[in-house]
C-alpha positions as CSV (number, residue, x, y, z in Angstrom):
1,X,-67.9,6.4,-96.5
2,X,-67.2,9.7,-98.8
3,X,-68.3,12.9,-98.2
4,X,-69.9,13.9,-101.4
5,X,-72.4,16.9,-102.4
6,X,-74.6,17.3,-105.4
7,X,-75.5,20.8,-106.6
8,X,-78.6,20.9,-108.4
9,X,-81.3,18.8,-107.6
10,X,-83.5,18.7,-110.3
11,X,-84.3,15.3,-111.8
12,X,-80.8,13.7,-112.8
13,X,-79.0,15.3,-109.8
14,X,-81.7,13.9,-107.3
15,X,-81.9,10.4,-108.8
16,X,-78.1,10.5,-108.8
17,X,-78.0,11.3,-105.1
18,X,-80.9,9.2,-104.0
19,X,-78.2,6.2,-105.9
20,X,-74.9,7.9,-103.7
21,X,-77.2,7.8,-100.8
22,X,-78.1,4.1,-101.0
23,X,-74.3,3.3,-101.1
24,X,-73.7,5.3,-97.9
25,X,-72.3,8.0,-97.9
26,X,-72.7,11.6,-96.1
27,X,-74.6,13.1,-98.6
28,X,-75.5,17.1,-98.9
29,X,-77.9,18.7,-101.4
30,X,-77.0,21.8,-102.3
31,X,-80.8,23.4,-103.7
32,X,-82.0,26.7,-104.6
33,X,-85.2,25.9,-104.0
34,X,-85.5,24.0,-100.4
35,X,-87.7,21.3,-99.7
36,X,-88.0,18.8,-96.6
37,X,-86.4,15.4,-98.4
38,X,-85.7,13.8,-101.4
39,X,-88.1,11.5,-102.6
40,X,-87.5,9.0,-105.5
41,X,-90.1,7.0,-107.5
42,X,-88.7,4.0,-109.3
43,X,-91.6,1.2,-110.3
44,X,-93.5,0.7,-107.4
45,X,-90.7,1.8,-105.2
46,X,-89.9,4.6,-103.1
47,X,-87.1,5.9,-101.6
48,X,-86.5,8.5,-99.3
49,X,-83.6,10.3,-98.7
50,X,-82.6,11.2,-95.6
51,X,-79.9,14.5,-96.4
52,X,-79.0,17.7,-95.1
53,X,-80.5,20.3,-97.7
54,X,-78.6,23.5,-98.2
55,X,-79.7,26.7,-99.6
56,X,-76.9,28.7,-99.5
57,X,-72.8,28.1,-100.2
58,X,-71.7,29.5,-96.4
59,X,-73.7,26.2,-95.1
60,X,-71.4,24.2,-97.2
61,X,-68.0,22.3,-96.3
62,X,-64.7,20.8,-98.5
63,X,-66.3,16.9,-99.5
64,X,-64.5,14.4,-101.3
65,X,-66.5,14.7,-104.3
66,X,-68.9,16.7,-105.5
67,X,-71.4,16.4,-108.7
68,X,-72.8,19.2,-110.6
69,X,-76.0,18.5,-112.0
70,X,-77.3,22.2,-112.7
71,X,-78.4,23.0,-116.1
72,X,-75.1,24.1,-118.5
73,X,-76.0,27.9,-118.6
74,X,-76.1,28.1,-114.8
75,X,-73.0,27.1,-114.0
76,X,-71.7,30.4,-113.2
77,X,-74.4,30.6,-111.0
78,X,-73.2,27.6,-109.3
79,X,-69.1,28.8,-108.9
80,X,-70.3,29.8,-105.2
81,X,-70.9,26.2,-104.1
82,X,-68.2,24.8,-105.9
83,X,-65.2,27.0,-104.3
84,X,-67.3,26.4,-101.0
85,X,-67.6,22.4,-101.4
86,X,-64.2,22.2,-103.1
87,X,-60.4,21.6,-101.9
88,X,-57.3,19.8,-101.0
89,X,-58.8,17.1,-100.4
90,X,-61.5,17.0,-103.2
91,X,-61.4,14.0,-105.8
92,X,-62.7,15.8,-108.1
93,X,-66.0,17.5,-109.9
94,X,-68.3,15.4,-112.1
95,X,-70.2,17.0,-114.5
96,X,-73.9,15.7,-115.3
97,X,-74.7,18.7,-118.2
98,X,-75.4,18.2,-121.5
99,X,-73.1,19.6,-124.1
100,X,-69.6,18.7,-125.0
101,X,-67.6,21.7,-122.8
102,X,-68.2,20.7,-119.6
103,X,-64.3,20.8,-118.8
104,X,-64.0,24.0,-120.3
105,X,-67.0,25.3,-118.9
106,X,-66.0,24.3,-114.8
107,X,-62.4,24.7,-114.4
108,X,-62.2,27.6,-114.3
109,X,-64.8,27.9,-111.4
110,X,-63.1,24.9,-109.3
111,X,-59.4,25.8,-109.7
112,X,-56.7,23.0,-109.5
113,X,-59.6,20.3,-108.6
114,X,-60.0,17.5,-111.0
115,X,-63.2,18.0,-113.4
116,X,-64.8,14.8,-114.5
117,X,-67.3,14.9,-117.5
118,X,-70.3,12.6,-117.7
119,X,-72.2,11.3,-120.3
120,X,-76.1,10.8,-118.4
121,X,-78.0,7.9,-119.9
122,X,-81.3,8.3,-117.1
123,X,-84.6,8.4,-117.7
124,X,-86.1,10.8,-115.1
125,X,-88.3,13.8,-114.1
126,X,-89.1,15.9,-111.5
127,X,-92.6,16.0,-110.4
128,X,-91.9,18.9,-107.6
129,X,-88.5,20.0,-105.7
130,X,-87.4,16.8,-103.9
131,X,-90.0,14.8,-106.1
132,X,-88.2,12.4,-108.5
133,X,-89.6,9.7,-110.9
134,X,-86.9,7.4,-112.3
135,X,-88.3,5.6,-115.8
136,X,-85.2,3.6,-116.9
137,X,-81.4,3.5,-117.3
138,X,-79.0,4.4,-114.4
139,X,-75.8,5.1,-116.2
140,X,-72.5,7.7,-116.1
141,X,-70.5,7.2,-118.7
142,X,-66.9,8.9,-118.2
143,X,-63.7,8.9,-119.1
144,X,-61.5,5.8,-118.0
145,X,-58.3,6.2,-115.9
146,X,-57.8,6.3,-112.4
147,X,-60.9,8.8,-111.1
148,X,-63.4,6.2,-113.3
149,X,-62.5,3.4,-110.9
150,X,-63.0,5.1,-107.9
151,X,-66.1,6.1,-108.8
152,X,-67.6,3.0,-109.5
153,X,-66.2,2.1,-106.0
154,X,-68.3,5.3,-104.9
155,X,-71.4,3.8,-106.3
156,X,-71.0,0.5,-105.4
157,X,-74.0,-1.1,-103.6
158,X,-76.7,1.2,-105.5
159,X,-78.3,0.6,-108.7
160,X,-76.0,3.3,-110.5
161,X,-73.7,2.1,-113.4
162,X,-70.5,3.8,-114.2
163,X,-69.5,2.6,-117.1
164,X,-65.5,3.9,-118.0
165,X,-65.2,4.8,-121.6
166,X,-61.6,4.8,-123.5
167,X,-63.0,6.6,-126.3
168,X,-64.9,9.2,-124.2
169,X,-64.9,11.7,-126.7
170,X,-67.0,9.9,-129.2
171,X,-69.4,8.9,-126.7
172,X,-69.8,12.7,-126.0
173,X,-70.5,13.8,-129.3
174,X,-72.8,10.9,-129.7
175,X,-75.0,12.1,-126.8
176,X,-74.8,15.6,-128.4
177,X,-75.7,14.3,-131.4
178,X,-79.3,13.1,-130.4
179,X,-79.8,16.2,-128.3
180,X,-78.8,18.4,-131.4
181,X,-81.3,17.0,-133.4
182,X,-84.3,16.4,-130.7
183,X,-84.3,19.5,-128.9
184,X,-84.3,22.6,-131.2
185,X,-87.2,20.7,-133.2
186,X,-88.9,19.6,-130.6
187,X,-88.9,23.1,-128.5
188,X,-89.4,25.1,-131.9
189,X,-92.2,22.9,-132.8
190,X,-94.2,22.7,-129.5
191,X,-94.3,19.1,-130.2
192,X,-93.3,15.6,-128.4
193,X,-90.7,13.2,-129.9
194,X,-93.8,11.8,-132.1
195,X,-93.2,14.9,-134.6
196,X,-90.1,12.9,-135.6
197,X,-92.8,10.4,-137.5
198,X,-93.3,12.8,-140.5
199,X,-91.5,12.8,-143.2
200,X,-90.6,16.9,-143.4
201,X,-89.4,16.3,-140.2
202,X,-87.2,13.7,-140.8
203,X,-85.4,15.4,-143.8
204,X,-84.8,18.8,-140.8
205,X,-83.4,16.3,-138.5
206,X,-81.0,14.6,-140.9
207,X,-80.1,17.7,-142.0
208,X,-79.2,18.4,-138.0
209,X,-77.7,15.5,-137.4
210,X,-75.1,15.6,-141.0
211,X,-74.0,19.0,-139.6
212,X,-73.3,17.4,-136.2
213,X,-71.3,14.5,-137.5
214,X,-69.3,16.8,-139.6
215,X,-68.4,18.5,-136.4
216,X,-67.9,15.5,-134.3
217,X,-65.5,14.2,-136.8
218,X,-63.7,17.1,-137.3
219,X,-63.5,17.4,-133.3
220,X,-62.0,13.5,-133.0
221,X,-65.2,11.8,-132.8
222,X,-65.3,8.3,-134.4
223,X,-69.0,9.2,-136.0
224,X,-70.3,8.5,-139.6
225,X,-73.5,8.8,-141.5
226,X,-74.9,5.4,-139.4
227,X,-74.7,7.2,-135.9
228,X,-77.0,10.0,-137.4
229,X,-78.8,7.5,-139.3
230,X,-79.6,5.4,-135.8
231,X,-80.7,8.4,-134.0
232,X,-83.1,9.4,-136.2
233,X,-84.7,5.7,-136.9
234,X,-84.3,5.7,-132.9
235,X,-86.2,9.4,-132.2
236,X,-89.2,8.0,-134.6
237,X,-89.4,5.0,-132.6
238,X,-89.7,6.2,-129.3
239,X,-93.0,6.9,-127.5
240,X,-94.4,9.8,-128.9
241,X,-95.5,11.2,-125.8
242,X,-91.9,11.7,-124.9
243,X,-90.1,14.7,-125.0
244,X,-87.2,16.5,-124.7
245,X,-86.0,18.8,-121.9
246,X,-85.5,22.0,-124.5
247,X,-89.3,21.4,-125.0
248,X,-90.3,21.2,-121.2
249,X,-88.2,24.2,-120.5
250,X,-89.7,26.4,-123.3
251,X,-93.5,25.1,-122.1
252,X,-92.6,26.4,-119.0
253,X,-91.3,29.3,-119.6
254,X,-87.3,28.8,-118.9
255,X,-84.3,29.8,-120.0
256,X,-82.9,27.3,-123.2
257,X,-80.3,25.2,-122.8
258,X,-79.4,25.7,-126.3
259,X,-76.2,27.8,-126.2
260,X,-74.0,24.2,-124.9
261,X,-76.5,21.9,-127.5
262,X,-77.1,23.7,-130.8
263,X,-74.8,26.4,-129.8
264,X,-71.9,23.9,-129.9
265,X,-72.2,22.4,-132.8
266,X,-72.0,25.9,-134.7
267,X,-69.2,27.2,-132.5
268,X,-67.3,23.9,-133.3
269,X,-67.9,24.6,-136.9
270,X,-66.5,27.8,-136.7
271,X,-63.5,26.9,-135.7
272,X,-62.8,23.9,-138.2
273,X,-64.4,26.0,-141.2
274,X,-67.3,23.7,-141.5
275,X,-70.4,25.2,-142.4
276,X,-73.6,24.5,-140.3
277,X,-76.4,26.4,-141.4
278,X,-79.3,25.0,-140.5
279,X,-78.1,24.4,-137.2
280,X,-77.2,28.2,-137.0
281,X,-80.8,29.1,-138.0
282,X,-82.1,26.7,-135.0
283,X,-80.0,29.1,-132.7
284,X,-80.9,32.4,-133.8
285,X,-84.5,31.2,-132.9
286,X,-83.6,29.3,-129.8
287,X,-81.5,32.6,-128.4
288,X,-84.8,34.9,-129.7
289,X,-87.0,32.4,-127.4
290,X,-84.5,32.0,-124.5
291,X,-84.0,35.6,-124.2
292,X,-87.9,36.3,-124.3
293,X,-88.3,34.1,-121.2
294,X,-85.4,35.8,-119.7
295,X,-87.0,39.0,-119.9
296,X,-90.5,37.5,-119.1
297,X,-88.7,36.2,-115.7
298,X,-87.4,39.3,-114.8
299,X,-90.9,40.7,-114.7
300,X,-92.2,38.2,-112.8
301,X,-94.9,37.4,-115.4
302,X,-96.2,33.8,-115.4
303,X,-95.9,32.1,-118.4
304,X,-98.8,30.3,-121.0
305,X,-96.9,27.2,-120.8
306,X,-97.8,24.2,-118.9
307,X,-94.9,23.7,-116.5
308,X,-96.4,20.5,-115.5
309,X,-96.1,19.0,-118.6
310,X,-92.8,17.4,-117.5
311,X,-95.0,15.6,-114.4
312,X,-97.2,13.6,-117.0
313,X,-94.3,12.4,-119.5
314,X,-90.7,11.2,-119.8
315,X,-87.9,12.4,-121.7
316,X,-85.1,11.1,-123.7
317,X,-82.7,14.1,-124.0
């Protein structure tokens, strides 16, 4: 039995813990927001997670491994809990944020602990804090070497896949890929995943998605014109209820994520001369809208957007 915390218990860090849980270990969610237990929806299952809940870093101890599950941006926010949860002993720091920096991004809040980046393929949304609903997939993807196998030992016994990847980099900048495309259009446009089903769409998204791979490639990505090719046949395929977390955030009134999705793809092409302009256009507006929310939140002013929207639909990205 490990002693492992998650920090940020919003849909893919509960559904993550709720699997951690189920293979035994002394768990500890570490929550802004506190709430009496963890509940997880899967089918017509339930599980309920019996955990300690902390709200605040001093409550916290050195565990053998933690998981960082807040959004990208507030990962500063987080460097409390980390140098609280984190030391001699720790194995190391998994990252469950979108983006492609996530190594960048934590050392420097967790000092000389090991920091792990995951690739998330889950399905899942939170109805309420400590409310989960888990559609589909159950899968870390990570870098392979020694820390991968332990952590498939860590999550053996649960329904959790780690799956060990020897070309990690390309898988990371293949998940960026789809949320490069998805999310700006879909939280510009006010619309579900279904928008990707016209036409004027499609030509934005491949337009997205060539100034992604250009990146990717240039970064050490093993992408071509078929990986951006796949995720748009695959966005047009899906659901069109579905959405993307960029759009659920904007509906209700959050912050972006956009700085580690579209904002990575530009800074990358900065600094291999590539140009990305349409991607750069996506950000300006992204940062306009993110900053408006910012400033709406500071004044404690509710929002027009339906922050349940999340409750009555999935998401892919």
């Amino acid at each position: 039995m490990a002693r492992v915390a998650v920090v940020g218990v919003g849909a893919i860090g509960g559904y993550f813990a709720a699997q951690l849980f189920r293979s035994g270990h002394d768990l500890s969610l570490c929550v802004r927001t506190p709430f009496d237990r963890l509940v997880v929806e899967s089918g017509e299952a339930e599980q309920r997670v019996e955990a300690p809940v902390l709200t605040r870093p001093e409550q916290a101890v050195e565990v053998d491994w933690v998981f960082l599950a807040t959004k990208a941006h507030q990962s500063a926010e987080a460097g409390d809990w980390l140098s609280a949860l984190c030391g001699p002993e720790t194995r190391g720091v998994v990252v469950m944020q979108n983006g492609v920096e996530q190594v960048e991004r934590v050392t420097p809040l967790v000092g000389t602990t090991a920091v792990i980046p995951a690739v998330v393929l889950c399905g899942a949304e939170a109805l309420a804090p400590g409310h989960i609903r888990h559609h589909g997939y159950s899968e870390l993807k990570v870098p392979a070497g020694a820390l991968s196998a332990e952590l498939e030992a860590l999550f053996e016994g649960s329904e959790a896949k780690i799956a060990p990847q020897a070309d990690f980099v390309t898988e990371l900048w293949r998940k960026l890929l789809q949320n490069a495309v998805a999310s700006p259009i879909t939280a510009l446009s006010g619309c579900r995943l279904g928008v990707f089903r016209r036409a004027d769409v499609q030509v934005q998204g491949a337009a997205l998605a060539e100034e992604c791979v250009a990146v990717a490639r240039a970064a050490g990505a093993s992408l071509g014109p078929q990986d951006a090719g796949a995720v748009l046949e695959g966005l047009a395929a899906v659901a069109p209820e579905m959405g993307s977390s960029m759009l659920y955030d904007r509906m209700a009134g959050r912050p972006l994520e956009h700085d580690a999705i579209t904002g990575a793809v530009v800074r990358f092409g900065e600094r291999f001369e590539i140009a990305t302009p349409v991607s750069r256009s996506m950000l300006a507006l992204l940062a306009a809208n993110s900053a408006a929310a910012e400033r709406r939140a500071a004044r404690g002013e509710r929002t027009e957007g339906d922050a349940g929207e999340k409750a009555r639909a999935g998401r892919v990205a």
